[in-house]
C-alpha positions as a Markdown table, in Angstrom:
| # | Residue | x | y | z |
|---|---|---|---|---|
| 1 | Unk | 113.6 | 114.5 | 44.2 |
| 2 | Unk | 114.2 | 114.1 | 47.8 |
| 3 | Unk | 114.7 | 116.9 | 50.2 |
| 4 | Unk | 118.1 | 116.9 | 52.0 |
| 5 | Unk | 118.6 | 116.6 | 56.0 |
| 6 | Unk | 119.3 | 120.0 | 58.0 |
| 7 | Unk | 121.0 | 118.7 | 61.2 |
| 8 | Unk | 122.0 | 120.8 | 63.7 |
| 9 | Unk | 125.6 | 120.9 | 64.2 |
| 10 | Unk | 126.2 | 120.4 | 60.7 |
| 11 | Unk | 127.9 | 122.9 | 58.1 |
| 12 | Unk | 128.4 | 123.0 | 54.2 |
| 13 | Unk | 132.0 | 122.5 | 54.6 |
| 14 | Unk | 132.1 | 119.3 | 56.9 |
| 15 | Unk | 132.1 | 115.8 | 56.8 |
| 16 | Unk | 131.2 | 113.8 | 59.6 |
| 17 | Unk | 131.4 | 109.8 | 59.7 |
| 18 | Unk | 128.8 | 107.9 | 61.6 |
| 19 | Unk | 127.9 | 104.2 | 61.8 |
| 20 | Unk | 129.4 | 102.8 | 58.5 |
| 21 | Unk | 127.8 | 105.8 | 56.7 |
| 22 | Unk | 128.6 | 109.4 | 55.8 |
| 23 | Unk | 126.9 | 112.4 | 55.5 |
| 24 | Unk | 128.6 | 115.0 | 52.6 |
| 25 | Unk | 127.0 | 118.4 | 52.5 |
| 26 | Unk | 125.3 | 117.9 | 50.1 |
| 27 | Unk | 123.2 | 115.8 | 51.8 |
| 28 | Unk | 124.1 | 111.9 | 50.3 |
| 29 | Unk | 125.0 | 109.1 | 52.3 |
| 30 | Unk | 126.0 | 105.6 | 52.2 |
| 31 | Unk | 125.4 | 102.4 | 54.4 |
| 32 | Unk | 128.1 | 99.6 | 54.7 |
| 33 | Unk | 126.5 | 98.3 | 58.8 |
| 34 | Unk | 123.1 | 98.2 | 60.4 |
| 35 | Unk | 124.5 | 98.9 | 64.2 |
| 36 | Unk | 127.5 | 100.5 | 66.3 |
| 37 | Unk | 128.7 | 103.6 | 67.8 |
| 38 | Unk | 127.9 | 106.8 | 67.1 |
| 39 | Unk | 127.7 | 110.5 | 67.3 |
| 40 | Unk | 124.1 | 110.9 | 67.3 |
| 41 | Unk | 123.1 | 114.3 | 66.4 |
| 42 | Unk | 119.6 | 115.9 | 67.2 |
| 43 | Unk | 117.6 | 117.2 | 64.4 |
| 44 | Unk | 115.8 | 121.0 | 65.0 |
| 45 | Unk | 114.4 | 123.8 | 63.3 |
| 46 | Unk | 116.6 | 126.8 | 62.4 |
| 47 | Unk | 115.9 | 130.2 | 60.9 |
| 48 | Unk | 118.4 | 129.5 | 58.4 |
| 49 | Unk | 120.0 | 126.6 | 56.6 |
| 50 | Unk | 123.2 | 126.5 | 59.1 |
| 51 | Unk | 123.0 | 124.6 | 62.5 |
| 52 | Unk | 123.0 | 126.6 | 65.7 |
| 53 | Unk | 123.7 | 124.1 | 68.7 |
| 54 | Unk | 124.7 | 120.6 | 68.5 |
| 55 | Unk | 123.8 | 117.6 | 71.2 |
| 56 | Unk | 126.6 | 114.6 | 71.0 |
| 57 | Unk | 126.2 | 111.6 | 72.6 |
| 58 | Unk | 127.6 | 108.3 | 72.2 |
| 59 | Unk | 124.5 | 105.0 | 72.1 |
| 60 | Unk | 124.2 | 101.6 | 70.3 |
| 61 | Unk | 121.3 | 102.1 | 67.5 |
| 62 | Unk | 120.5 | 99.7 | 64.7 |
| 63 | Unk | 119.4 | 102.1 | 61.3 |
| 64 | Unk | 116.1 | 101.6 | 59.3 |
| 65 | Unk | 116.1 | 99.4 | 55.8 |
| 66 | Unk | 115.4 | 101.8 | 53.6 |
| 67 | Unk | 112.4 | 101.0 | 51.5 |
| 68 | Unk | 112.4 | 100.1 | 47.7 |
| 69 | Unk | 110.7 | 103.1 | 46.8 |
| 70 | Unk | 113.3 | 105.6 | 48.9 |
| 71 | Unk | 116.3 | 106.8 | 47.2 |
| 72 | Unk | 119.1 | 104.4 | 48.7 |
| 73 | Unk | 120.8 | 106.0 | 51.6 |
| 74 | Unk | 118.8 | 109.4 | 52.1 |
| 75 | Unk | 117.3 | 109.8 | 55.4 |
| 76 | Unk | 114.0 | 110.9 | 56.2 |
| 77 | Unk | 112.9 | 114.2 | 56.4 |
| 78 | Unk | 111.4 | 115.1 | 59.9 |
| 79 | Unk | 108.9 | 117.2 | 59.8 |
| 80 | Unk | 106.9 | 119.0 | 63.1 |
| 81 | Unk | 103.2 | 119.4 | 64.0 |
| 82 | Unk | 101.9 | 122.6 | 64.0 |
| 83 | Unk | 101.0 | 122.1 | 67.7 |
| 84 | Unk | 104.7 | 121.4 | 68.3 |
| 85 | Unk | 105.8 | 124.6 | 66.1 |
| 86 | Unk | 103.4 | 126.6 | 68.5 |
| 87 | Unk | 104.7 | 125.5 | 71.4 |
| 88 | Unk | 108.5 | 126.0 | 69.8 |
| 89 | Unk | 107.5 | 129.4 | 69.0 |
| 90 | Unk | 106.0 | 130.1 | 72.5 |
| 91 | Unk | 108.8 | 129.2 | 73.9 |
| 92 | Unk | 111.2 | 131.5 | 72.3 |
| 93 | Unk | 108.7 | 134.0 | 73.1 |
| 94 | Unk | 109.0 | 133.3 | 76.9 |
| 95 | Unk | 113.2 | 133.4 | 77.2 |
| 96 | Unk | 113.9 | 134.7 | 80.4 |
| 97 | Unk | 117.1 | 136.8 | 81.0 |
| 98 | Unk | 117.5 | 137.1 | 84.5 |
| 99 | Unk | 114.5 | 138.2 | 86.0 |
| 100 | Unk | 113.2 | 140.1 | 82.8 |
| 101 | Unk | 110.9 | 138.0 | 79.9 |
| 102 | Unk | 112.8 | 138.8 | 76.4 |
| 103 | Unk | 109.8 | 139.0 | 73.9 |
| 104 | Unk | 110.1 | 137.9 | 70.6 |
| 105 | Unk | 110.3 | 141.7 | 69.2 |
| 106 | Unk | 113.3 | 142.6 | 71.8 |
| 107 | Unk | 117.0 | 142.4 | 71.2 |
| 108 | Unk | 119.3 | 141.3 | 74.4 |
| 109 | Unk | 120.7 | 144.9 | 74.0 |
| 110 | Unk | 117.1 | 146.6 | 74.8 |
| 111 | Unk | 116.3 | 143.9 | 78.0 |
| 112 | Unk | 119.9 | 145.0 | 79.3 |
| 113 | Unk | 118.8 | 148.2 | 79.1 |
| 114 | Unk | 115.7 | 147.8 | 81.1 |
| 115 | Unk | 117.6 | 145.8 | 84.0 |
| 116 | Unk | 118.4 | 149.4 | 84.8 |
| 117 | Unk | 121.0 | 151.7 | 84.1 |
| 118 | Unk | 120.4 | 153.2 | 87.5 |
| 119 | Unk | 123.8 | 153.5 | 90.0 |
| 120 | Unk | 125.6 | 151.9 | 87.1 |
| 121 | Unk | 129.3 | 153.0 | 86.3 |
| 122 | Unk | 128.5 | 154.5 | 82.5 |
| 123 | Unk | 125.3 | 156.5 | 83.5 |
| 124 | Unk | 124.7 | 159.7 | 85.7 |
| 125 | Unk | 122.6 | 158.9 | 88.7 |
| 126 | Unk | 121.0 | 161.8 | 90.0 |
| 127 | Unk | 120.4 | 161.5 | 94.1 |
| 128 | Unk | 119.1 | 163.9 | 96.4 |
| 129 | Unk | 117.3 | 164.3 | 99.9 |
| 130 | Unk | 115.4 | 167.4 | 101.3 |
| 131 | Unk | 113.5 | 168.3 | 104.3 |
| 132 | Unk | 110.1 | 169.3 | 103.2 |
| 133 | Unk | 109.2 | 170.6 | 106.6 |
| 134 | Unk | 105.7 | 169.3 | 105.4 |
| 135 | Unk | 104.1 | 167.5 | 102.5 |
| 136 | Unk | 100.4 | 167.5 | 104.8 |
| 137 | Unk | 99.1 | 170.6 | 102.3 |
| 138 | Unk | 97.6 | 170.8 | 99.6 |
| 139 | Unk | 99.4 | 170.6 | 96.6 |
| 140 | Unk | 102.5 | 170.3 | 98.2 |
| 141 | Unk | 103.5 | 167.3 | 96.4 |
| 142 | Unk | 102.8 | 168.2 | 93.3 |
| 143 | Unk | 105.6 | 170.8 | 94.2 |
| 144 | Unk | 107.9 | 168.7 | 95.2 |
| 145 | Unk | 107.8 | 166.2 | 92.3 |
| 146 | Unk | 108.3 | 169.1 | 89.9 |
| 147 | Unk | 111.2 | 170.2 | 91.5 |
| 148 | Unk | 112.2 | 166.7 | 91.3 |
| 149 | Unk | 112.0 | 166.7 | 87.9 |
| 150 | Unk | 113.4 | 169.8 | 87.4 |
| 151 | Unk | 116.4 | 169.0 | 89.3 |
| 152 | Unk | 116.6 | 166.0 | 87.2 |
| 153 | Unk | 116.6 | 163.5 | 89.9 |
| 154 | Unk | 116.1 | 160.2 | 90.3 |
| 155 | Unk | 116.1 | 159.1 | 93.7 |
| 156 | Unk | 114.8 | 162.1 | 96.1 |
| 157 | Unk | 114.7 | 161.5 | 99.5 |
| 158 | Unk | 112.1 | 163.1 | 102.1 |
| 159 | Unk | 112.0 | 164.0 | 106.1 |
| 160 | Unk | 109.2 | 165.8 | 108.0 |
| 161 | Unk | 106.7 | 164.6 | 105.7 |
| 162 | Unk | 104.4 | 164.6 | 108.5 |
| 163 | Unk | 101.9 | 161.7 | 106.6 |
| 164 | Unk | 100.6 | 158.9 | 109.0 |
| 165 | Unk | 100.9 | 155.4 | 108.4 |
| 166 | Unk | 102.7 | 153.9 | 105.2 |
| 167 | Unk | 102.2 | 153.2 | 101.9 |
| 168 | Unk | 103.2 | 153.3 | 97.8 |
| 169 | Unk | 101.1 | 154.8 | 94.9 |
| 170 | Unk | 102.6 | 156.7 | 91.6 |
| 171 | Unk | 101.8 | 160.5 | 91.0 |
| 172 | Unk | 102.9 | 161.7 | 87.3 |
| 173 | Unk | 105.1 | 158.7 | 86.8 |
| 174 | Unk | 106.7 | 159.0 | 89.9 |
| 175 | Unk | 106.3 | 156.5 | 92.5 |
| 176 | Unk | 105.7 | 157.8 | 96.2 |
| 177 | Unk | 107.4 | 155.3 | 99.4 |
| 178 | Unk | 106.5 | 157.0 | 102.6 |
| 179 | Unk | 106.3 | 155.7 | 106.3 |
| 180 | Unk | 104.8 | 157.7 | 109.2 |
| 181 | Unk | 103.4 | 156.8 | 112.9 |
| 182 | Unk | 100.0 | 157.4 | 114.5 |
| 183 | Unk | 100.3 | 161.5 | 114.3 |
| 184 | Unk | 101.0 | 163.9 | 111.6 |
| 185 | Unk | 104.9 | 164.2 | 113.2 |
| 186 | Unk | 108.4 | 163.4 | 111.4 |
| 187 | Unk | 107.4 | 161.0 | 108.4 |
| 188 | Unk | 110.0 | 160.1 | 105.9 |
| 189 | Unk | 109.5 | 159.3 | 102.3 |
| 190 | Unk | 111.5 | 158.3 | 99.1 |
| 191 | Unk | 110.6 | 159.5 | 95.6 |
| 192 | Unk | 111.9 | 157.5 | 92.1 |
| 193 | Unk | 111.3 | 157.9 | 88.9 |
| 194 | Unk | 110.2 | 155.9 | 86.4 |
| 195 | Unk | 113.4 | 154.6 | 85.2 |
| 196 | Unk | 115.0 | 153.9 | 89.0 |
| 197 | Unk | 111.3 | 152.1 | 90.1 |
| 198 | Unk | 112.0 | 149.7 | 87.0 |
| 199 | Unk | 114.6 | 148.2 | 89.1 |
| 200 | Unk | 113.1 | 148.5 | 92.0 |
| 201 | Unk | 113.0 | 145.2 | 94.4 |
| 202 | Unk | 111.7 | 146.0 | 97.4 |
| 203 | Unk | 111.0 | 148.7 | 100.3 |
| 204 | Unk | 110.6 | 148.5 | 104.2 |
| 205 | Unk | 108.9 | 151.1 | 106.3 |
| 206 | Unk | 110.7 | 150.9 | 109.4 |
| 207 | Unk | 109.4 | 153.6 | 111.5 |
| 208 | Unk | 108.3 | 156.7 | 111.3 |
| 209 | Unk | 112.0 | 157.7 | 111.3 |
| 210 | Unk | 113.4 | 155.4 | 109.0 |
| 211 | Unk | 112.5 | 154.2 | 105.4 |
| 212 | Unk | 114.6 | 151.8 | 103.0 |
| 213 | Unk | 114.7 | 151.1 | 99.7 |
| 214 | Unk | 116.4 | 148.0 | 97.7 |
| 215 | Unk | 117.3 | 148.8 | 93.8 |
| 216 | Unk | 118.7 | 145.9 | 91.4 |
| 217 | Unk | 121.4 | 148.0 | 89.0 |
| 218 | Unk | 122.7 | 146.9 | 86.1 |
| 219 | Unk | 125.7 | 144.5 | 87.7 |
| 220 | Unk | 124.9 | 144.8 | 91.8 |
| 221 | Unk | 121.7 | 145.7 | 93.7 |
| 222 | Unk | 121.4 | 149.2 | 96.0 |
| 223 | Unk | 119.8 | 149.7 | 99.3 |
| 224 | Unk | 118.8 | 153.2 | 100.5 |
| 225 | Unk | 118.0 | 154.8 | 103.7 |
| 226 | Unk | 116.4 | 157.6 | 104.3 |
| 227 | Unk | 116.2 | 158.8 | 108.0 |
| 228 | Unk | 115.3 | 161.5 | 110.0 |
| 229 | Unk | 117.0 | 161.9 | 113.5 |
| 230 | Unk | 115.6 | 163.4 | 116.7 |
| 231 | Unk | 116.7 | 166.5 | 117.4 |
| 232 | Unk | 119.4 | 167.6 | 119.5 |
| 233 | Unk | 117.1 | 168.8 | 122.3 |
| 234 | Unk | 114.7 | 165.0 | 121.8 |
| 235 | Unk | 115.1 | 162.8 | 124.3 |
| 236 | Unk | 118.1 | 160.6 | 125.1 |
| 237 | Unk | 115.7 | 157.4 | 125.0 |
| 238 | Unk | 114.3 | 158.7 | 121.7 |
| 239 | Unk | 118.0 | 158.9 | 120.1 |
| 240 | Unk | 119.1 | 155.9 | 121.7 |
| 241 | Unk | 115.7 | 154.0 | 119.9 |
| 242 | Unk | 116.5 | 155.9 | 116.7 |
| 243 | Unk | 120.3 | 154.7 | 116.2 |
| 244 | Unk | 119.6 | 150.8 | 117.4 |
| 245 | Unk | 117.0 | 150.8 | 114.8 |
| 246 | Unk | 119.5 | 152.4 | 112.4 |
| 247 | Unk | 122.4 | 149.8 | 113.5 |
| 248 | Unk | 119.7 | 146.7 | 113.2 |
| 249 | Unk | 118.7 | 148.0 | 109.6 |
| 250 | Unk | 122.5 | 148.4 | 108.5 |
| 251 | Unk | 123.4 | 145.2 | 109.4 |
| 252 | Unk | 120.2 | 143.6 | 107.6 |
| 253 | Unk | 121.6 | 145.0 | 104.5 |
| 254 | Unk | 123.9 | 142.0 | 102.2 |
| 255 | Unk | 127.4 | 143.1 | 102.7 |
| 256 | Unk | 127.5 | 142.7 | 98.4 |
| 257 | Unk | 124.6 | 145.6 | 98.3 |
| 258 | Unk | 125.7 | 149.2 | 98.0 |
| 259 | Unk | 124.1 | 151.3 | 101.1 |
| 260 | Unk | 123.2 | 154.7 | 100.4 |
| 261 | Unk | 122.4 | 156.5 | 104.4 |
| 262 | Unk | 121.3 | 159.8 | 103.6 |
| 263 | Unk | 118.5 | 162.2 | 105.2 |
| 264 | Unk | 118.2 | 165.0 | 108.0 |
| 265 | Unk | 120.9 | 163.4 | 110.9 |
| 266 | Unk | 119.7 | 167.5 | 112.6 |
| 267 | Unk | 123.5 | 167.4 | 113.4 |
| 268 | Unk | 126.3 | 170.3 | 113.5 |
| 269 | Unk | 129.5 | 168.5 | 113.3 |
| 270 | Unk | 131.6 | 171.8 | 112.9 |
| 271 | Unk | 135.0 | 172.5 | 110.7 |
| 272 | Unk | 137.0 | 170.2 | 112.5 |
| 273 | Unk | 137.6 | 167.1 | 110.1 |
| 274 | Unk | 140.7 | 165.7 | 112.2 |
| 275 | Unk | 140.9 | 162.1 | 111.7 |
| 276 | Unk | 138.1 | 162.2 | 108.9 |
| 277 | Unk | 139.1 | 164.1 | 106.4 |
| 278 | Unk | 137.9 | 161.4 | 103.8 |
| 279 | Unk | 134.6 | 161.6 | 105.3 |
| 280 | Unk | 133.9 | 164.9 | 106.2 |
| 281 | Unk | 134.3 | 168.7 | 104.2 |
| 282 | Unk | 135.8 | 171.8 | 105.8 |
| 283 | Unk | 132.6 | 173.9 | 105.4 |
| 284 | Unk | 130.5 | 172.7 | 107.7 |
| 285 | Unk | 129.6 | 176.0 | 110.4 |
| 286 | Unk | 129.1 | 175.8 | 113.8 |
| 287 | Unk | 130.2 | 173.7 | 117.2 |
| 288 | Unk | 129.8 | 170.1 | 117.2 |
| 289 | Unk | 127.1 | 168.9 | 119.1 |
| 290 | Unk | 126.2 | 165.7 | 120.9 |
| 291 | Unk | 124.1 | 164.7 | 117.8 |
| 292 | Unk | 127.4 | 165.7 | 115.5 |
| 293 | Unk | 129.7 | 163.4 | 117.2 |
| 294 | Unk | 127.0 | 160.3 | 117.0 |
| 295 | Unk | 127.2 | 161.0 | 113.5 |
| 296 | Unk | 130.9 | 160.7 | 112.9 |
| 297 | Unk | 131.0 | 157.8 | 114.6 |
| 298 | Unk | 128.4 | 156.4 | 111.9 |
């Protein structure tokens, strides 16, 4: 008995037509030409006896003879290498959906769920920033990351962190970004967990003031800056350094990302909210100050 023909595109209640022969369902077909014009339709392997995708294209082909000893008007049955169904299989294996590999055990459901639910409109996205005064003690991190976690955050951002140089490294699942200068002075820092570093594309230590951080969500990507001004008493070259870098890095930033400035502006803008009342609250204390009006004009 003579296997029937699975071709793709095909289904048990069709009937297509092609170069003087048809194929039923149930597999028979008929000659009455050798050539003409055709719907050719290209053969694969399924999981299951119904066609997934189809490949149409019209060409000029001249069909076999069937031999003697072949059942009149049955076509061959294709059959694949098991080098070929290795490489088939690897390939499924390696789908890539955006930038994340889909294994052969994940569903498209878990690998949207891994392109981070971070800053995304059905989850809660926890964000905070605090001046540490210092993080140059001992055990001072390990403070900080547990109040992290007990505040249930997942972006915490850091000024005064008063740690030279730059760099990244992970402490109890979360990761650490911090930049610094020469001295143990100023220092900012940005703390993730692990769920916000999954979505994590890059970071930029900009000074020893400055520190951004670039998040891909779920249907836009993030960037985040963390600052920490110069005082009010600092001097005026200092401030003047501090907002052109702050100007440069918000205009590096894609106009489709969503910019997140937070940090320690050491400003007193004062209860008066005329002309920003969308931007600023009524419970600020004190007098604004020259640093408090630089801010409002952010």
């Amino acid at each position: 008995m003579v296997p029937p023909v699975t071709a793709v595109g095909l289904f048990p209640c069709c009937r297509l037509k092609q170069v003087g022969r048809s194929l039923t369902p149930g597999g028979q077909a008929s000659h009455s030409r050798r050539t003409g014009f055709a719907v050719c339709l290209q053969l694969a392997r399924v999981k299951n006896s119904f066609a997934t995708e189809t490949t149409q294209r019209h060409q000029k082909f001249t069909l076999p003879r069937p031999s003697r000893g072949d059942r009149a008007g049955v076509a061959p049955m294709t059959t694949a290498s098991p080098n070929q169904r290795d490489d088939d299989a690897s390939m499924r294996r390696g789908r890539s959906i955006g930038s994340h590999i889909m294994d052969s055990n994940e569903s498209r459901k878990e690998i949207g769920r891994q392109m981070n639910d971070v800053l995304s409109a059905k989850h809660i996205t926890k964000i905070g920033t605090w001046n540490v005064r210092t993080a140059y003690s001992t055990g001072k991190l390990a403070q900080i990351i547990n109040e992290m976690k007990t505040s249930g955050l997942h972006i915490l951002g850091l000024a005064e962190m008063r740690w030279p140089d730059s760099g990244q490294f992970v402490s109890e699942d979360v990761t650490v970004l911090y930049s610094g200068g020469d001295k143990h002075e100023q220092g900012v820092g940005i703390l993730t967990s692990r769920e916000a570093a999954k979505g994590m594309i890059g970071w930029e230590p900009v000074s020893e003031s400055i520190v951004t951080l670039r998040l891909r969500t779920r249907f836009t990507c993030a960037t985040i800056i963390q600052v920490y001004a110069p005082t009010d008493t600092a001097a005026v070259s200092d401030k003047e350094v501090f907002y052109q870098q702050l100007d440069a890095v918000m205009d590096s930033i894609p106009s489709y990302d969503m910019k997140i400035l937070m940090g320690d502006f050491n400003a007193q803008i004062g209860p008066d909210t005329t002309g920003f009342e969308n931007v600023i609250g009524k419970e600020a204390l004190g007098q604004r100050r020259d640093n408090g009006e630089i801010t409002r004009s952010l």
